[in-house]
N, C-alpha and C positions, 0 to 999 in steps of 0.2 A: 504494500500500500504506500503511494507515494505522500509524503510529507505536505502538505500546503500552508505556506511562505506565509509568516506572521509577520505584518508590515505596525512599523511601531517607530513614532516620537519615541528622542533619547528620553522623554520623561516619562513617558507610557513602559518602557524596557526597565528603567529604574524602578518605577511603582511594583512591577512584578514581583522584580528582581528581592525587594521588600519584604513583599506578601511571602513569596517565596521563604524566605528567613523566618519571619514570622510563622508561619504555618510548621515550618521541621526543627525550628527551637522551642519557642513558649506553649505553642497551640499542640505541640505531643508531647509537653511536658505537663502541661495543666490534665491531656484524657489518661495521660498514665497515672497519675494523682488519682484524677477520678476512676481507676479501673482496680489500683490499689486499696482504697479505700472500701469498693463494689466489692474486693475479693473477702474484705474482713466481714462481709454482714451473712456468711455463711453459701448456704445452698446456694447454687449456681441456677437450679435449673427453671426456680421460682426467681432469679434476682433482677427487675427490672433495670436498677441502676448499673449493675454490670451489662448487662442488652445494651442499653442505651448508652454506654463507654464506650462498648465495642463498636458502634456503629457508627458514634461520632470518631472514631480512630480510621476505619475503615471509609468515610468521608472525607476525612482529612485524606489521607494516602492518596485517595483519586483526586482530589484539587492541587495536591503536590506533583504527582505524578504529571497534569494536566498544565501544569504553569512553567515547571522544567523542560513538556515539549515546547510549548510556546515560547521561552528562551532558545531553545535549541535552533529553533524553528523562524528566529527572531531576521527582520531586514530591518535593520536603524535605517531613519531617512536621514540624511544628510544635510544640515540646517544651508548648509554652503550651495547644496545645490538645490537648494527650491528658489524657484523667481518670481517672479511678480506679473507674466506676463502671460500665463494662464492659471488656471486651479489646477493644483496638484494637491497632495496629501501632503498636508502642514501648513497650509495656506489659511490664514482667516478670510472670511468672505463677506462682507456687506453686499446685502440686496435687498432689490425693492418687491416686497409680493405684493404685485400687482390687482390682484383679486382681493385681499384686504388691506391694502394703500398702508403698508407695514413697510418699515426698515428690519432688516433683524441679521444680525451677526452671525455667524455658521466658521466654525473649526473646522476643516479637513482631517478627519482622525484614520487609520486603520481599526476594523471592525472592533477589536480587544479592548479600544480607548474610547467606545462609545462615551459619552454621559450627557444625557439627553437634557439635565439639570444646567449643566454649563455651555450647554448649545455645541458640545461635539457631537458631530454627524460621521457614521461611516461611508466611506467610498464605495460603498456596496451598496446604501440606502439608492432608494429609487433617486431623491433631490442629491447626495454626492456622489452617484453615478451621472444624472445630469449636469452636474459643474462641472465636472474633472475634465480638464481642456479648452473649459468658456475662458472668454476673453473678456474684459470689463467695459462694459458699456451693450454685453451680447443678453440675448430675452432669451430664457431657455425656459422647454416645456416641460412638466413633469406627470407622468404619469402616475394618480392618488387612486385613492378607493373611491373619495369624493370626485373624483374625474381630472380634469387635466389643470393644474396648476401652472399660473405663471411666474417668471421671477425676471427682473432685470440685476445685473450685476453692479453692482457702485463699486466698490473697490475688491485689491486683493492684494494683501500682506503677507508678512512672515509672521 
């Protein structure tokens, strides 16, 4: 099974990189605690708090396992080579949505860096599949559930 390329902000690969840490230091230290203490209340075969150790361990293991590919798996975008001359992934985006006479800000992120709270968008989303390549001042269409959105592009930065 062929691998597929985790596209990642150096800050998106650090945040990982983090969680990562966090999850095979503190986070299987805290359910060994808790599996140790499940082992002291006896029977195993009645012990909910032991189940429920085991499982948040075996939880953990596959978000470990799952974040180490996605490092492996990792393409830093290169702050040096994103430009300003089309959307690419890392690009901040001002546009105009036309349909409700809104400005609104849009990150270029790779899927892993969604966060829909701080207006990153994935390059996969239907709207940053339609920017990826506009040029600022171009109207692009977007196909929604609600039907077809418009957007004009105002600017694009680093």
């Amino acid at each position: 099974m062929e691998e597929k390329e985790v596209i990642l902000t150096q800050e998106g690969y650090d945040n990982l990189e983090k969680e990562l840490n966090y999850l095979k230091t503190d986070k299987r230290a805290e359910i060994a605690e808790r599996i140790k203490i499940a082992l002291g209340f006896g029977d195993l075969s009645e012990n909910s708090e032991y189940d429920e150790a085991k499982t948040a361990q075996a939880e953990n293991e596959v978000k470990i396992a799952e974040l180490e590919n996605k490092l492996r798996n990792a393409k830093i975008i290169d702050e040096k080579e994103i430009d300003t001359e089309t959307v690419q992934i890392g690009n901040v985006v001002k546009v105009h949505d036309l349909d409700f006479d809104e400005k609104i800000e849009y990150t270029i992120v790779g899927s892993t860096e969604v966060n829909l709270v701080e207006n990153k968008i994935s390059n996969e989303s239907p709207l940053g599949k339609a920017l990826i390549g506009a040029k600022k001042n171009q109207t692009i269409e977007v196909q929604a559930p609600a039907g077809t959105m418009k957007y004009k592009i105002i600017s694009i930065k680093k």
